[in-house]
C-alpha positions as CSV (number, residue, x, y, z in Angstrom):
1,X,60.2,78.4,75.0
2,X,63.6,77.4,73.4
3,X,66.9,79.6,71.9
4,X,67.3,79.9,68.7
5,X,70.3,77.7,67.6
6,X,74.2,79.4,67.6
7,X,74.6,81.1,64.3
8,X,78.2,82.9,63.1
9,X,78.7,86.0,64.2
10,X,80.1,87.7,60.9
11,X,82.4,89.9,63.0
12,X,84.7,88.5,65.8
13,X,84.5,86.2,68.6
14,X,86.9,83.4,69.7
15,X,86.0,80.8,67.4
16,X,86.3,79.2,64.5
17,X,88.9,79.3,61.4
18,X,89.4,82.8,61.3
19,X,91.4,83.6,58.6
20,X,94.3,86.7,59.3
21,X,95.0,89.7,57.1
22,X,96.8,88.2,53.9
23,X,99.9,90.7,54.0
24,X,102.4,89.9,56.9
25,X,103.3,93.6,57.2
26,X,99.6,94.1,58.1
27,X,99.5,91.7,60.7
28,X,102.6,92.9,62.6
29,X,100.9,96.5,62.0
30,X,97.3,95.8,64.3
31,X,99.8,93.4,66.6
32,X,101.9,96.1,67.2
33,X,99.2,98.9,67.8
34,X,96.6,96.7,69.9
35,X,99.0,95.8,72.5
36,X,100.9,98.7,72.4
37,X,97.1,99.3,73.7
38,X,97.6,97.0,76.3
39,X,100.7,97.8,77.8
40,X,100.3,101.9,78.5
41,X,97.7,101.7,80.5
42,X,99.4,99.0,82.4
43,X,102.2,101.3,83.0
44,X,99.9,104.5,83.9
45,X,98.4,102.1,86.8
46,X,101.9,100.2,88.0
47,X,104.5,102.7,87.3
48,X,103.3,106.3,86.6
49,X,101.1,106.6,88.8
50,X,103.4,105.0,92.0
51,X,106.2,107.6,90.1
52,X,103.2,110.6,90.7
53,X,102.8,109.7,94.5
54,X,106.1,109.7,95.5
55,X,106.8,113.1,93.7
56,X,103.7,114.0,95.6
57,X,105.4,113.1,98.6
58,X,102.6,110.7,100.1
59,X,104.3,108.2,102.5
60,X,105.6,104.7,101.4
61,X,102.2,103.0,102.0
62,X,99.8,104.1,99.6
63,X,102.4,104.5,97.0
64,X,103.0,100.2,97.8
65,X,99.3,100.5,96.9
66,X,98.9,100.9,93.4
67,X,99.9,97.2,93.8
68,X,96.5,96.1,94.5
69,X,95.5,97.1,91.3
70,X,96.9,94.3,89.7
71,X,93.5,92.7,91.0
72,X,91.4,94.3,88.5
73,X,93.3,92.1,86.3
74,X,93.2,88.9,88.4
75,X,90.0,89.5,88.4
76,X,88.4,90.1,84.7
77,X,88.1,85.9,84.4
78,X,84.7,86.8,86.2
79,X,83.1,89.1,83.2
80,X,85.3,87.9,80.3
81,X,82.2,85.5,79.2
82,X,80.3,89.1,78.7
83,X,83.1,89.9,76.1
84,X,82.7,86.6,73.9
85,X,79.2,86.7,74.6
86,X,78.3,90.6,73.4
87,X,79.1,93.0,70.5
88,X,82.2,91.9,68.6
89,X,86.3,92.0,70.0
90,X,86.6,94.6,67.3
91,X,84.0,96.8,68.6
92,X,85.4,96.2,72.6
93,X,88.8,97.1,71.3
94,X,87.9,100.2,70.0
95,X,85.8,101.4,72.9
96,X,87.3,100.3,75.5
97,X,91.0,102.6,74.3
98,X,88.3,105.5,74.0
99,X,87.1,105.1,77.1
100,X,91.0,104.8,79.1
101,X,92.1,107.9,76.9
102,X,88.9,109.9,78.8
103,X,90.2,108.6,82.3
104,X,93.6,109.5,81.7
105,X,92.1,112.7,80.6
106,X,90.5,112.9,84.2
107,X,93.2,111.7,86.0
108,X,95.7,114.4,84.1
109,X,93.1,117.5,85.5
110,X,93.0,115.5,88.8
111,X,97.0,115.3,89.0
112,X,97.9,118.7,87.8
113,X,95.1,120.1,90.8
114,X,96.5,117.9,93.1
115,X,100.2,118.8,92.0
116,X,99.3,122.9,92.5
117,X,97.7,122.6,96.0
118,X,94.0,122.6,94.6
119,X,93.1,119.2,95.0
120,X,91.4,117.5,98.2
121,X,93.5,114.6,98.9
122,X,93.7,111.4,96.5
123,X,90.2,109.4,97.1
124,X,88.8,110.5,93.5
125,X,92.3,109.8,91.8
126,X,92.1,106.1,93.4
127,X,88.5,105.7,92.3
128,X,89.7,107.1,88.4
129,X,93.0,104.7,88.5
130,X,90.5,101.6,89.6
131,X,88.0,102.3,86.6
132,X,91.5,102.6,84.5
133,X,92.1,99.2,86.0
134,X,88.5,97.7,84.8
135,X,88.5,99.3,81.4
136,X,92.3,98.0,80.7
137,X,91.5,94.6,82.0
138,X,88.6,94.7,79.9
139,X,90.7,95.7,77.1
140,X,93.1,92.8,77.5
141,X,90.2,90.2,77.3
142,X,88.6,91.6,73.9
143,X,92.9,92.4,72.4
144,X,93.8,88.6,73.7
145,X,90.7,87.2,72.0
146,X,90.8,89.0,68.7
147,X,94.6,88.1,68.4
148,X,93.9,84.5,68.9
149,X,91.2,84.3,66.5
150,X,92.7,86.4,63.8
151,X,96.0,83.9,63.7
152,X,95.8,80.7,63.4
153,X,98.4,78.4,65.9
154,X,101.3,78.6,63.6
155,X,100.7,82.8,63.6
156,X,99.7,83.0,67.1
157,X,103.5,81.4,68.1
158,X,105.2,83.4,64.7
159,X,103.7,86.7,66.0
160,X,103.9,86.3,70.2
161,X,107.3,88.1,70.3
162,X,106.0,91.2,68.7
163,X,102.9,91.4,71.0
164,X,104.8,91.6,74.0
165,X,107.5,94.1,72.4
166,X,104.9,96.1,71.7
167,X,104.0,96.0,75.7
168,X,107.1,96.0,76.4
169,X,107.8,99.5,74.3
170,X,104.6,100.6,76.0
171,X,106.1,100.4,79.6
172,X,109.2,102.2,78.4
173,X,107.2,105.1,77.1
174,X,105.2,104.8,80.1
175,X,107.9,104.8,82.7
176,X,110.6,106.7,80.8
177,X,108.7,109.3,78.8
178,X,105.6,110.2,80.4
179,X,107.3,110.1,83.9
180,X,109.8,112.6,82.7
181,X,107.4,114.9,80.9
182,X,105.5,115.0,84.4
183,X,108.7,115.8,86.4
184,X,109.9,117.9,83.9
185,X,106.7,120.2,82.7
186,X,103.9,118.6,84.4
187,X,102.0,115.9,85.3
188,X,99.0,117.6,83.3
189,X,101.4,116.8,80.4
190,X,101.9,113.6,81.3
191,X,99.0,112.0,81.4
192,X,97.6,114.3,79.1
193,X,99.8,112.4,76.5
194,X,99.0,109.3,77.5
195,X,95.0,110.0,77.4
196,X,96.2,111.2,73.9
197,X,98.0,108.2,72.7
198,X,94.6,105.7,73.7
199,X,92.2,108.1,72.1
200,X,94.8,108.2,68.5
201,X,94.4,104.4,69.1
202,X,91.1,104.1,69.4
203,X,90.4,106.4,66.4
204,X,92.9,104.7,64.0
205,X,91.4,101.2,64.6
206,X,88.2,102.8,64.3
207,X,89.1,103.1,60.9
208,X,91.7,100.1,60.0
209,X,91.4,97.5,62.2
210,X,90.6,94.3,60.3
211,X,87.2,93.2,60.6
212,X,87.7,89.5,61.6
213,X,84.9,86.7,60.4
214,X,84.1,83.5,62.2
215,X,81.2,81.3,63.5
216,X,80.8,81.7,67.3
217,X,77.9,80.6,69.2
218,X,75.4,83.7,70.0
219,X,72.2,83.2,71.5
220,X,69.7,84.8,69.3
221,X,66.6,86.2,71.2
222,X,63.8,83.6,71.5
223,X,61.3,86.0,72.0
224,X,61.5,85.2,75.7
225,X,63.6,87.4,77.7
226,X,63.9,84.6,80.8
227,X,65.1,82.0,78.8
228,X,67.5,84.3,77.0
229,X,69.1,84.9,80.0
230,X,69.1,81.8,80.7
231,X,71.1,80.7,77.4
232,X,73.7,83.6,78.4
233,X,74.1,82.2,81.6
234,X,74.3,78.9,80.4
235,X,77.0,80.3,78.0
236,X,78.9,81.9,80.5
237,X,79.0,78.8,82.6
238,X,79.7,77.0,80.2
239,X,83.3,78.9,79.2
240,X,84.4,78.6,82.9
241,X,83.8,74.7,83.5
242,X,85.3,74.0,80.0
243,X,88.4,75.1,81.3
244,X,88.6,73.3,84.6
245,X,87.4,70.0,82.7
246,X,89.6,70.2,80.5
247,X,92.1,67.1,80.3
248,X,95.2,67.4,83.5
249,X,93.3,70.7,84.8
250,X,94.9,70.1,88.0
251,X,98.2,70.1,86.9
252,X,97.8,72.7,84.4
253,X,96.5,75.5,87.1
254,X,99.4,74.2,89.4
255,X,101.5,75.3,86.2
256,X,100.1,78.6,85.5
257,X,100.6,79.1,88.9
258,X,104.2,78.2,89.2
259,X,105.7,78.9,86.4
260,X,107.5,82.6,86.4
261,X,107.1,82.6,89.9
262,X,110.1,82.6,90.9
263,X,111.1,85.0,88.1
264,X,108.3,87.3,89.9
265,X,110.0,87.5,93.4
266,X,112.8,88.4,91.8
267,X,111.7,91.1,90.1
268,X,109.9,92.5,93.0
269,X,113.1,93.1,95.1
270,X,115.9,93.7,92.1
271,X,115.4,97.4,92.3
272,X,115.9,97.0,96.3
273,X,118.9,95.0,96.0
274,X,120.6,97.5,93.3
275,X,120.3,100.3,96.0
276,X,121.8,98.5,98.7
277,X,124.5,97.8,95.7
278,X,125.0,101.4,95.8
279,X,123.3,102.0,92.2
280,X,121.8,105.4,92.1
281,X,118.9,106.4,90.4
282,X,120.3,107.5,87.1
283,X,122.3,104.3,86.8
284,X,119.0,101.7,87.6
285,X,117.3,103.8,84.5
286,X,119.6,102.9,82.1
287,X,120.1,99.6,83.2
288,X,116.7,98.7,83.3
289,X,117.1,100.4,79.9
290,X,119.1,97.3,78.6
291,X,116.8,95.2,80.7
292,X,113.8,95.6,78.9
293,X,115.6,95.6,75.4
294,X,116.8,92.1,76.4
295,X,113.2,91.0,77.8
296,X,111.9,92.1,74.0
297,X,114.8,90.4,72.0
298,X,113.8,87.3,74.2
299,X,110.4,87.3,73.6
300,X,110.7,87.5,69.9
301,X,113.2,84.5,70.6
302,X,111.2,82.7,72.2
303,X,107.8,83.0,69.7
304,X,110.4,82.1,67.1
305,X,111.6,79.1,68.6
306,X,108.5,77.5,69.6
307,X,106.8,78.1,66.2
308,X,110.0,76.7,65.0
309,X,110.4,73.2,67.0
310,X,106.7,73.3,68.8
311,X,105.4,73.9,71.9
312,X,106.5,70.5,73.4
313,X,109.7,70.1,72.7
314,X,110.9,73.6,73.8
315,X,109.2,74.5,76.7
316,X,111.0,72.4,79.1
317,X,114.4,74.0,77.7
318,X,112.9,77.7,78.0
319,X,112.1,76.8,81.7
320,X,115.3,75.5,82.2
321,X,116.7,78.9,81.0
322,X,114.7,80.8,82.8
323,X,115.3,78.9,85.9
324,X,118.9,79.0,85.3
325,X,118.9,83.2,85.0
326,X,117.2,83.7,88.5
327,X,120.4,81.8,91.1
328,X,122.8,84.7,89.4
329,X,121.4,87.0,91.7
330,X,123.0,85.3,94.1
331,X,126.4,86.5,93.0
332,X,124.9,90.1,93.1
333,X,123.3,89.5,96.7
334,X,126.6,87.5,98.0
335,X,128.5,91.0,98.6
336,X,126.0,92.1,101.1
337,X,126.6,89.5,104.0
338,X,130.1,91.1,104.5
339,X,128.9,94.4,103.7
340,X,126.0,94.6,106.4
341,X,128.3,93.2,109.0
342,X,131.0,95.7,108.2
343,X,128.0,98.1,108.8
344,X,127.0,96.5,112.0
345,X,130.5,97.4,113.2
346,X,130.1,101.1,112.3
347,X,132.1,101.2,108.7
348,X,130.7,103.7,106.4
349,X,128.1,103.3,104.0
350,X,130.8,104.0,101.1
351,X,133.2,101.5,102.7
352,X,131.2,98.6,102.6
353,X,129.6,99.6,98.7
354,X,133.5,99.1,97.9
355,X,132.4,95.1,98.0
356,X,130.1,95.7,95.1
357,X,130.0,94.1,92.4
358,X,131.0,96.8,89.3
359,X,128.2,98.4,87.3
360,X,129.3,96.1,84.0
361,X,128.9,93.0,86.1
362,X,125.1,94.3,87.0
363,X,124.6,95.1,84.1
364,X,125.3,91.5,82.2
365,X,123.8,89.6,84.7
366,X,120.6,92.0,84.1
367,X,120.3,91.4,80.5
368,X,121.2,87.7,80.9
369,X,118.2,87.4,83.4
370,X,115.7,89.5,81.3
371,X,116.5,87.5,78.1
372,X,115.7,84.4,80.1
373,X,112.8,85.7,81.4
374,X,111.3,86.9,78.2
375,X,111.6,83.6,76.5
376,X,109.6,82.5,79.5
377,X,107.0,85.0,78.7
378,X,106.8,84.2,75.2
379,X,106.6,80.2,75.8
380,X,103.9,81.1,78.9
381,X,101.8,82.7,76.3
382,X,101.4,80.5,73.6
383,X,100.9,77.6,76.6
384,X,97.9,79.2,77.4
385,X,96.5,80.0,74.2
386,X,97.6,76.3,73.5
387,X,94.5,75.5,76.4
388,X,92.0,78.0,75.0
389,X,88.9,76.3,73.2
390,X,87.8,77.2,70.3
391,X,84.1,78.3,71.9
392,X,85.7,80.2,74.5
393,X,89.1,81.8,73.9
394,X,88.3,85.0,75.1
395,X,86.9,83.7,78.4
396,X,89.4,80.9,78.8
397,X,92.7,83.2,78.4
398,X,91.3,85.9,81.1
399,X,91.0,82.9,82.9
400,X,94.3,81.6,83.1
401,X,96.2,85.0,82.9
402,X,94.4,85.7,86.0
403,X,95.4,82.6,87.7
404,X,99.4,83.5,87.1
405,X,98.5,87.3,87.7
406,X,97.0,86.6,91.2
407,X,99.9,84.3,92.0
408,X,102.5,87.0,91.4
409,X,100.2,89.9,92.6
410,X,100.4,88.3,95.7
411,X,104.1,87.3,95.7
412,X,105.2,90.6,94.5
413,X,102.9,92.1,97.5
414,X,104.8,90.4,100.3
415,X,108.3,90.2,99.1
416,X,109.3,93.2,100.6
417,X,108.1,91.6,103.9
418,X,110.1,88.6,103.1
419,X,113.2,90.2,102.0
420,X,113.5,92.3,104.8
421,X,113.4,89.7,107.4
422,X,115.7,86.9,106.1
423,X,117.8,89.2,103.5
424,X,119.1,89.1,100.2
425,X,121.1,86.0,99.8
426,X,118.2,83.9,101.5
427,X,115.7,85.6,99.2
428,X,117.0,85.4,96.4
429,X,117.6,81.2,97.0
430,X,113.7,81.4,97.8
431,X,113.2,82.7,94.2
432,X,115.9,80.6,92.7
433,X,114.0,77.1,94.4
434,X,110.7,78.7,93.1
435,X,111.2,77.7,89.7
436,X,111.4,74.1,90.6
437,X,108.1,73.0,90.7
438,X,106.8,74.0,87.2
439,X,110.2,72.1,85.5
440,X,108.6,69.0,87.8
441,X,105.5,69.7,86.5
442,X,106.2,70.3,82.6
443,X,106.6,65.9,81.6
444,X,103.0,65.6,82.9
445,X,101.4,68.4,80.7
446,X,100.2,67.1,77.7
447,X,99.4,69.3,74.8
448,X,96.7,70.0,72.7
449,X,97.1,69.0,68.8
């Protein structure tokens, strides 16, 4: 009773010298589109959804709930062998947008019921958002793995900026347009479009989605269904210890770990600290506006740079940068100790927002900040595609995005706890010394060829 030996897999897996679509335009094309796929429903589960609750008027803490749904991503390292292991990335791609344009379709009747009075409280929409959650974490696995083994290194570094503009433009029409469609006509149309959107996805890479070819190891049935399932498990074990084995391990998960940490505090509490700065509503939209366009510009930076000089040589200057971005919050914060003790003494709310800093000053140390921090992202990404092997790429980039996504769920989580107890200035120096560690760590990393 023995597997048959591994045999290619003539349609995608992470493995093997895939070769990528032969006209760049192409390329940028199914970048664009399959994580364009990635970053709407991220933005239905963190931001429209918390945007629905509060219109709903449900109090502060289940709206600081749809937090915890950043698990489901922290936790898709656990079935991300299943993806390398079964069907194609192609196929997973395709089904898996299909399947989060039905949710949404659910969770748009759900909303609009709940919105007129007709629903019966939010259990079923939580239960909807968490199987959004799955399918879109699932979705990430099979989108990362395809992109990795479409492109070669060179490509996978060329092209990283426009993945995560694509994301990035996904949020915006996420938080910006379907947001306003359900304030403005009705959460039935808001989510309606989104459910729309993943279904036109899932339809147009039905049809022109490249069909990738490389060898991957598949076990081919034996004719003995134990010891298949044996091979699969050993398979799947396989993928996970081949990461931790792999050379400095240790100091590689201590870097995922710490690196954009600090970078995630202080985004959890930047929103907080613009309201105390007297920034209404209107004003944090377009600034975040100018935000993400400078997160996007960095991130194409960044993918250009390192394809340009090599991983090595420019991710120590990219953490530099990004660690340098975080302390000017600390000119933004420093108003606020005068401010809260001329409060203390009675002084008007629109007294003390006099010590503000002016909008334009915000504003620049905004884009500054995002532009540092999405260099970061870019040079985060190829790092871990860097670590990926060949056998396992799918399984081994779930892996390590959920190592980073669990340290920043949790950090995001309790920020507000640990804002509000030493305040601004002190938090923001938190976030500031939070980048140290993963510059320390950077000289002992050591690179794959």
């Amino acid at each position: 009773m023995s597997t048959a030996a591994a045999t290619p897999d003539p349609s995608s897996g992470p493995s093997g010298p895939e070769q990528p679509p032969t006209r760049r335009a192409g390329t940028v094309a199914w970048t664009a589109s399959t994580y364009f796929g990635e970053g709407l429903p991220w933005s239905i589960l963190h931001q429209v959804a918390a945007e629905f609750f509060t219109a709903a008027g449900l109090p502060a803490r289940e709206v600081g709930f749809t937090s915890a749904l950043h698990f489901t991503s922290s936790l898709k390292f656990v079935w991300s062998p299943i993806v390398d292991l079964i069907g194609t990335l192609r196929q997973w791609i395709v089904a898996t947008q299909f399947g989060l344009g039905v949710l949404m379709a659910v969770l748009a009747v759900l909303a609009h019921n709940m919105a007129s009075g007709a629903g019966s409280g939010t259990a079923v929409i939580w239960l909807v958002l968490i199987a959004i959650g799955l399918f879109s974490a699932t979705h990430d696995i099979a989108c990362d793995g395809y992109y990795m083994t479409a492109l070669g290194r060179p490509d996978q570094a060329r092209y990283t900026g426009i993945r995560v503009a694509a994301f990035r433009v996904a949020m915006m029409v996420g938080s910006s347009g379907l947001v306003f469609l359900g304030g403005r006509v009705h959460w039935l149309a808001g989510f309606g479009l989104g459910a729309l959107l993943m279904v036109g996805l899932a339809v147009a890479h039905r049809v022109w989605l490249p069909r990738i070819h490389a060898a991957r190891p598949v076990v081919q049935s034996s004719g003995d269904a134990a010891a298949d399932w044996r091979a699969r498990i050993a398979h799947i074990r396989g993928a996970y210890f081949s990461f931790l084995l792999q050379p400095r391990a240790v100091i590689v998960l201590l870097f995922l770990l710490s690196f954009k940490l600090g970078d995630a505090l202080m985004f959890g509490m930047s929103k907080v600290l613009f309201r105390e700065l007297g920034i209404g509503t209107d004003d944090r939209g377009v600034l975040n506006g100018f935000g993400t366009a400078a997160s996007i510009a960095g991130a194409m930076l960044g993918g250009l740079w390192v394809a340009r000089v090599g991983l090595q040589r420019a991710l120590m200057p990219i953490a530099l940068i990004m660690a340098g971005g975080i302390p000017l919050y600390l000119w933004l914060a420093a108003p606020r100790l005068p401010a809260d003790i001329m409060l203390g003494f009675g002084a008007p709310l629109s007294l003390a927002h006099t010590l503000s800093p002016p909008l334009w000053q915000v504003g620049t140390i905004l884009v500054i900040e995002q532009l540092c921090g999405g260099l970061a992202t870019a040079a985060q990404t190829i790092f871990i595609m860097s670590r990926c092997h060949p056998d396992h790429k799918a399984a081994h980039f779930a892996f390590a995005t959920a190592i980073y996504s669990l340290a920043q769920t949790i950090s995001g989580t309790y920020s507000g706890f640990l804002y509000e107890a030493h305040g601004p200035l002190v938090y923001f120096s938190i976030a500031a010394v939070a980048c140290v560690p993963c510059v320390v760590l950077i000289p002992f990393l050591r690179q794959n060829s």
